[in-house]
Structures are given as structure tokens and as C-alpha cells.
C-alpha positions in Angstrom: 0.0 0.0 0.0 1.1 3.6 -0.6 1.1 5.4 2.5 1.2 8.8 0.7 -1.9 8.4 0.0 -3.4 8.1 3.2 -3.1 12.2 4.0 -4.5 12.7 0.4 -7.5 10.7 1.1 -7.8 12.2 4.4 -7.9 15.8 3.1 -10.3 14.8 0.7 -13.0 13.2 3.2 -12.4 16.5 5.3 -12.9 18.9 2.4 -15.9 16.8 1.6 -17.5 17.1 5.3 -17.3 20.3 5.1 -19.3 21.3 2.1 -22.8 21.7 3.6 -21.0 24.8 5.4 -20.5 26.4 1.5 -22.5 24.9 -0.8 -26.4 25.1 -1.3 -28.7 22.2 -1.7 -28.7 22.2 -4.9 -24.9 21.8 -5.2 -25.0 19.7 -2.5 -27.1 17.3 -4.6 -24.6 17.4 -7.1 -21.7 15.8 -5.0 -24.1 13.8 -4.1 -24.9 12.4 -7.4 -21.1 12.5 -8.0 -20.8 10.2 -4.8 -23.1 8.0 -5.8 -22.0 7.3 -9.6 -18.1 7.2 -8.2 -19.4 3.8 -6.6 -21.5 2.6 -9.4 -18.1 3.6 -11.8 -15.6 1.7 -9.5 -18.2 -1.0 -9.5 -17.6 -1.2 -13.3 -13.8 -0.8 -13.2 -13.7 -4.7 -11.0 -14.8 -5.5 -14.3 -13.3 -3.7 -16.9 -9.7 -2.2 -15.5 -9.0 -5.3 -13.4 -10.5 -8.0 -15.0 -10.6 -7.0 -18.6 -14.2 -7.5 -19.4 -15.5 -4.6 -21.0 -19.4 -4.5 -20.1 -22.0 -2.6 -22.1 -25.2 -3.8 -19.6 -23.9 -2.6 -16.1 -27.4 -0.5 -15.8 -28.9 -3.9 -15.3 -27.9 -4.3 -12.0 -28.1 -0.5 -10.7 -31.6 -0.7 -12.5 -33.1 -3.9 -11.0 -31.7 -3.0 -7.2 -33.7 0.4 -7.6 -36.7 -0.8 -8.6 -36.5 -3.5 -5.6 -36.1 -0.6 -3.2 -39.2 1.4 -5.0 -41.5 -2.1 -5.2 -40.6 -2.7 -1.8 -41.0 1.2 -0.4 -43.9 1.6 -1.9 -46.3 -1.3 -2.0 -45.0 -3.5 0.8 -43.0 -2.0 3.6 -40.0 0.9 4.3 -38.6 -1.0 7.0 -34.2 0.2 5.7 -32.5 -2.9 6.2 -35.0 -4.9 4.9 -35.3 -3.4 2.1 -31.6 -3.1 1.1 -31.3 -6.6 1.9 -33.4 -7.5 -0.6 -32.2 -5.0 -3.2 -28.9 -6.0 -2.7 -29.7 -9.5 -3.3 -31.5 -8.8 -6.7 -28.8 -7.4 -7.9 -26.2 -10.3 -7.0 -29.0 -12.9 -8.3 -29.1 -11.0 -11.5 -25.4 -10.8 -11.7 -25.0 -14.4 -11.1 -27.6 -15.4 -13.6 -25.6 -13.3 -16.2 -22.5 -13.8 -15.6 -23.1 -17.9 -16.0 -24.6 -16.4 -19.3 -22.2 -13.6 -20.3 -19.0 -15.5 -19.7 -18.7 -18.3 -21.6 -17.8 -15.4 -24.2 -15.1 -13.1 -24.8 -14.2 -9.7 -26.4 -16.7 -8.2 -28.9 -19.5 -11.5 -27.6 -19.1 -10.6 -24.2 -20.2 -7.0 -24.9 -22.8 -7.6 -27.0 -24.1 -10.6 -24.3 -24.6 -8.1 -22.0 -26.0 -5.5 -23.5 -28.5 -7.8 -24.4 -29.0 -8.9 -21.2 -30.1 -5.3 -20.1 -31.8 -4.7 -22.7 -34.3 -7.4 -22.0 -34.6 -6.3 -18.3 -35.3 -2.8 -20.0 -38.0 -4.3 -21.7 -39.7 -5.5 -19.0 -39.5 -2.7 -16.7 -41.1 -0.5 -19.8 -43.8 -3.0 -21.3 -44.9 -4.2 -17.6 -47.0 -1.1 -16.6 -49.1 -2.6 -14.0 -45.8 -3.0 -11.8 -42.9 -1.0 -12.9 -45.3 2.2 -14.1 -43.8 1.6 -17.6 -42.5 4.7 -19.4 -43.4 6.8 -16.2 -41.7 4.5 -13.5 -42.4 4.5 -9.9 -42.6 8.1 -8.8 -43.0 8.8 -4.5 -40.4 6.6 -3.4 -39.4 7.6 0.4 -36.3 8.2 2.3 -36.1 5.7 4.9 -36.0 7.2 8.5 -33.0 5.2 10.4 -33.3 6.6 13.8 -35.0 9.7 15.0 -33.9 12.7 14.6 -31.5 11.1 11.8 -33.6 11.2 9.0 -32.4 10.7 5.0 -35.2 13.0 4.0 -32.9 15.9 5.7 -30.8 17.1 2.7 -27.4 17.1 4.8 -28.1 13.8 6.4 -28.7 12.1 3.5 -25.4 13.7 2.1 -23.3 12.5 5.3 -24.7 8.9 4.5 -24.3 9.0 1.1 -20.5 10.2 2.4 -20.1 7.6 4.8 -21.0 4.9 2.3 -18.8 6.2 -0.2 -15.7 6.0 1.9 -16.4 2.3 3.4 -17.3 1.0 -0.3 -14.0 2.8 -1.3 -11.6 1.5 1.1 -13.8 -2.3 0.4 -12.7 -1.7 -3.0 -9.2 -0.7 -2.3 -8.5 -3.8 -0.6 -10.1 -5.9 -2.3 -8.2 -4.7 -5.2 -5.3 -5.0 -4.2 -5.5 -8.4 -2.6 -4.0 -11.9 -3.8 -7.4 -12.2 -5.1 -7.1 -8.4 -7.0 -3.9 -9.5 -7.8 -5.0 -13.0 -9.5 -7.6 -10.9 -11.4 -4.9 -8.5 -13.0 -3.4 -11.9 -13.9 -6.2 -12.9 -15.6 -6.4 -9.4 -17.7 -3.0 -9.9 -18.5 -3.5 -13.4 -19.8 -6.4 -15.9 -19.0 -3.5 -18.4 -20.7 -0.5 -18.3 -18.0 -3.3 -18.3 -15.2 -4.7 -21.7 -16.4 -1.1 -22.8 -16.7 0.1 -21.6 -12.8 -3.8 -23.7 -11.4 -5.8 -21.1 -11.4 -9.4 -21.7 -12.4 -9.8 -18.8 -14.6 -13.7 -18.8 -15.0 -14.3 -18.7 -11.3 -12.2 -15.7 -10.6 -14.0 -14.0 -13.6 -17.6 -15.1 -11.8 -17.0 -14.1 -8.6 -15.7 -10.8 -9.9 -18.9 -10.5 -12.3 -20.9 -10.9 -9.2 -19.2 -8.7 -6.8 -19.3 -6.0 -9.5 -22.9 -6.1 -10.0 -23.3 -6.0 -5.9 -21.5 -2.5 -5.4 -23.7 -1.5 -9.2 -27.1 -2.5 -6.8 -26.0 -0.3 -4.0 -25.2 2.7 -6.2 -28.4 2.0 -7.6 -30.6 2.2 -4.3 -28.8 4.8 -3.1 -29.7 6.9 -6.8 -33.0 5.1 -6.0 -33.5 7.0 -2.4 -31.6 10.5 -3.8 -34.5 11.0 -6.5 -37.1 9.3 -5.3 -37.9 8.1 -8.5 -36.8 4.7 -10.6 -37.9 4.4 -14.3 -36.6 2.4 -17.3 -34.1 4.7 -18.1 -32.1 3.1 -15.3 -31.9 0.4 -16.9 -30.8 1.5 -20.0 -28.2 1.5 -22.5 -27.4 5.2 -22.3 -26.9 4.7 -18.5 -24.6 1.4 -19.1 -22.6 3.9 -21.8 -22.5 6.8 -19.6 -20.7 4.9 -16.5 -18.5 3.1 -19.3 -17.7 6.4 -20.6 -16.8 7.6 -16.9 -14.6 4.3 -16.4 -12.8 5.5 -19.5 -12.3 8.9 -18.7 -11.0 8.3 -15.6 -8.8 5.8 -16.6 -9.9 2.1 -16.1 -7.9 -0.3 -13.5 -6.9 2.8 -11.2 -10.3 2.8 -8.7 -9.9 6.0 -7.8 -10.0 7.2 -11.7 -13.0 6.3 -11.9 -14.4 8.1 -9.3 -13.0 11.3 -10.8 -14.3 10.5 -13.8 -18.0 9.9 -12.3 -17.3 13.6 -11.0 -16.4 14.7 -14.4 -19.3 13.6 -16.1 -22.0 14.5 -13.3 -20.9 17.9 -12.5 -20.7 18.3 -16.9 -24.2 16.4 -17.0 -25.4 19.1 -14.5 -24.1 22.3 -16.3 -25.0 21.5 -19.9 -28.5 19.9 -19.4 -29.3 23.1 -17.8 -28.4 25.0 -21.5 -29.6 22.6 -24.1 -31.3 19.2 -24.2 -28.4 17.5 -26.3 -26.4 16.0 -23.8 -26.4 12.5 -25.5 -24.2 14.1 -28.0 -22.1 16.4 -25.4 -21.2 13.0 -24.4 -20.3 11.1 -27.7 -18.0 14.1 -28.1 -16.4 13.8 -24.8 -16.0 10.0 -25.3 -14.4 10.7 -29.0 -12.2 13.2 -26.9 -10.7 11.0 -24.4 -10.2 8.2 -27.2 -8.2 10.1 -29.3 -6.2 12.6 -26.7 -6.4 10.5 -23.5 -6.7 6.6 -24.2 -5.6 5.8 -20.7 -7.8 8.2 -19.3 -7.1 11.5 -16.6 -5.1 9.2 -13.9 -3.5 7.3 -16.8 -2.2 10.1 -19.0 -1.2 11.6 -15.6 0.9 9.2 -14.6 2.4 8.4 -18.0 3.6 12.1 -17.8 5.2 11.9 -14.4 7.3 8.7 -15.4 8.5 10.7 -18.2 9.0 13.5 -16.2 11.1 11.8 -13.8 13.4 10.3 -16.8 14.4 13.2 -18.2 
């Protein structure tokens, strides 16, 4: 581990604790946002930077955890723990049932398997009005109250939660990342070949990292969930699946923290333009043909590849 590091991340969960003091709600909503996306993004990077399986279908997961939590809320109880129990479960059922699915191919297949695979959970939550509200989605969905007077429906408790789950899922991340396990998965990106050589069961690792992705995907997807009070089809969709690619990317993929500052990116861009024209679908093909042909190893990436050659001349 890097023990530099350690005052860095420091200053930054300081500077972050201390934003209600400067920043209205509404800006507070956006780091909010940014918080939550930084988990669903890092979620995506177990696959993509550290595993090598590029995904196109990630919404699924963040998309069928949210509409648990509004199902659930709305129609049955809004006891918390409950609740997320069972949302986190969908999400590593789904996961599990596509990543049997999804897995047995590679490159170009596996990104086209599961986009696929979204798509048909897209389908469902759009065509099956009587439960998922079709195009309109579940509007109403509550803030769970976890103890009196700590309520989520309070704008700056909500944002301390959402604060106090990113750093836990961050430093869960971190280690897990960076543990013989991590470290096997890396392997694997490297070449699935030499780790079947050395005993490792190659498909396994890939599962169980298929399935822990899509875990940490279903908690940024409550969490969304609870922020807007609101799930629809759209979070299940291929436009959300391409924009936390996108943020993966720009980050720079197999770096964790990359990610996360490219979730930041994105949001706080998502924010600013969609407030001046409607085109932000297109704002965003631009920035992705950006970062493709000026930064291919993303912000964190082309940073460090600038320091090494920095430092050697």
C-alpha cells in the first residue's frame, strides 16, 4: 500500500465534510450524485480495469436494485435494512444469472451478451406497466427514516450517509483490489493463458468478480434510487450502461480512484450542460471521442504516464 496516500484521502473526506457549510442544496445534490456514480463507476472498473471484461449492460444491476427498493417502499414496507437486503440481493442474483450467461464469451460477444441482457430487463420494466409504471416509473419513493432525529429525507443527512457509504465502499474496494485475489484478477487481464497454466481456475475468478461488480452496481443504484425518489426504465438503460462506461474510461480504467473522478467529471458536466440545451447525448459522444483520441488511458492514466517521463528526463 502507498502510504502517501493516506493524508490525500484524508484531506479529501475533510474537504468533503465540510461542504454543507458552503454549498447550497442544490450543489450539494450534485456531489451527491457525483458520490453515488463514483461507486457505481468503481463497481464497473472490478470488471473492466481489473479484469478485462468490457461490459455494455452494467445499468442492469443498478436498475433492477432500484426498482426492488421502489417495489418494496412503496407497496409493501419501508422497514431500511429490509429493504436493502433484498435489493442488494436482486442485484447479486441477477449478476449471477448473467455472468453464467455472459461468460462463456469473450471480447466483442461478451459485450454484446450483455448489453443484451439489459436490454431485455429494460424491456420488462417498460412494457410491464401494472408493476414497474412503464414509461413513467415508480414516482413517490421515500427516504427511509434510520433513527430519530436522523432522517435521510434531511438534505445534509442524507449527504453525510451518502459520504459515509462512499468512503467504506472505497476502502472495500481498495483492498479488495489490491489483494492476492485483485492481484489473480490482473493476472487474468493480462493473460487468461499463463493463469490456467500456474492452477488457477480462470472462469471462477471471472464469476465471482462478475458478481461482486454487480453487488456494489445495486447499492449505487438504491442509493440513486433513495436520492431521487424516482426509478424508471431509463435506469436500466443503455445510455446509463454507456455513460458509466464512458466515466470508467475517462478516468482511466484499472486505477479505482479514476473512476471516481471521472464519475465527478461527467455528473458535474451532466449538471451544467443539461441546464443550457437538451443535447447531452451528444455532449457525451463528443467527450467520449475526446478521451479516445487525446487521453486513451484516461485523466489518472495520462497523468501518470507524464510523471514517469518526467522523472526520466
Amino acid at each position: 500500500m502507498n502510504w502517501l496516500r493516506i493524508p490525500v484521502v484524508i484531506g479529501l473526506l475533510i474537504i468533503l465534510s465540510l461542504l454543507p457549510l458552503v454549498l447550497s442544496h442544490y450543489f450539494l445534490g450534485i456531489v451527491t450524485q457525483m458520490m453515488i456514480y463514483a461507486i457505481f463507476a468503481m463497481s464497473l472498473d472490478i470488471l473492466m480495469g481489473y479484469t478485462g471484461l468490457t461490459s455494455l449492460g452494467h445499468a442492469a444491476y443498478f436498475g433492477v436494485a432500484g426498482y426492488t427498493v421502489g417495489l418494496l417502499s412503496l407497496k409493501v414496507t419501508q422497514q431500511f435494512g429490509f429493504v436493502v437486503a433484498l435489493g442488494l440481493g436482486a442485484a447479486i442474483v441477477t449478476s449471477a444469472i448473467f455472468g453464467m450467461m455472459a461468460l462463456r464469451a469473450h471480447g466483442a460477444y461478451f459485450l454484446m451478451i450483455t448489453l443484451s441482457l439489459a436490454q431485455v430487463l429494460w424491456g420488462v420494466a417498460f412494457k410491464w406497466v401494472s408493476l414497474t409504471g412503464g414509461h413513467d416509473g415508480l414516482p413517490g419513493i421515500p427516504r427511509p427514516i434510520l433513527w430519530i432525529p436522523f432522517s435521510l429525507r434531511n438534505t445534509t443527512h442524507f449527504y453525510f450517509f451518502i459520504l459515509m457509504i462512499y468512503a467504506i465502499v472505497t476502502a472495500i474496494l481498495y483492498l479488495f483490489v489490491h489483494s492476492r485475489f485483485g492481484l489473480a484478477l490482473r493476472g487474468i487481464s493480462e493473460s487468461e493463458t499463463r493463469m490456467e497454466t500456474l492452477g488457477y481456475s480462470v472462469w471462477l475468478y471471472k464469476y465471482i468478480a462478475f458478481i461482486v461488480s454487480g453487488l456494489f452496481a445495486g447499492l449505487a443504484g438504491m442509493l440513486f434510487t433513495y436520492y431521487n425518489g424516482f426509478v424508471s426504465p431509463v435506469d436500466l438503460s443503455i445510455v446509463l450502461s454507456a455513460k458509466v462506461l464512458l466515466m470508467v474510461i475517462l478516468g482511466g480504467a484499472g486505477t479505482l480512484f479514476g473512476p471516481a473522478l471521472g464519475a465527478g467529471v461527467i455528473v458535474l458536466l451532466e449538471n451544467l450542460v443539461s441546464a443550457r440545451t437538451g443535447r447531452w447525448i451528444l455532449i457525451l459522444g463528443v467527450i467520449y471521442v475526446t478521451v479516445a483520441m487525446f487521453a486513451p488511458h484516461g485523466i489518472i492514466g495520462t497523468l501518470k504516464a507524464r510523471l514517469r517521463r518526467s522523472m526520466t528526463t
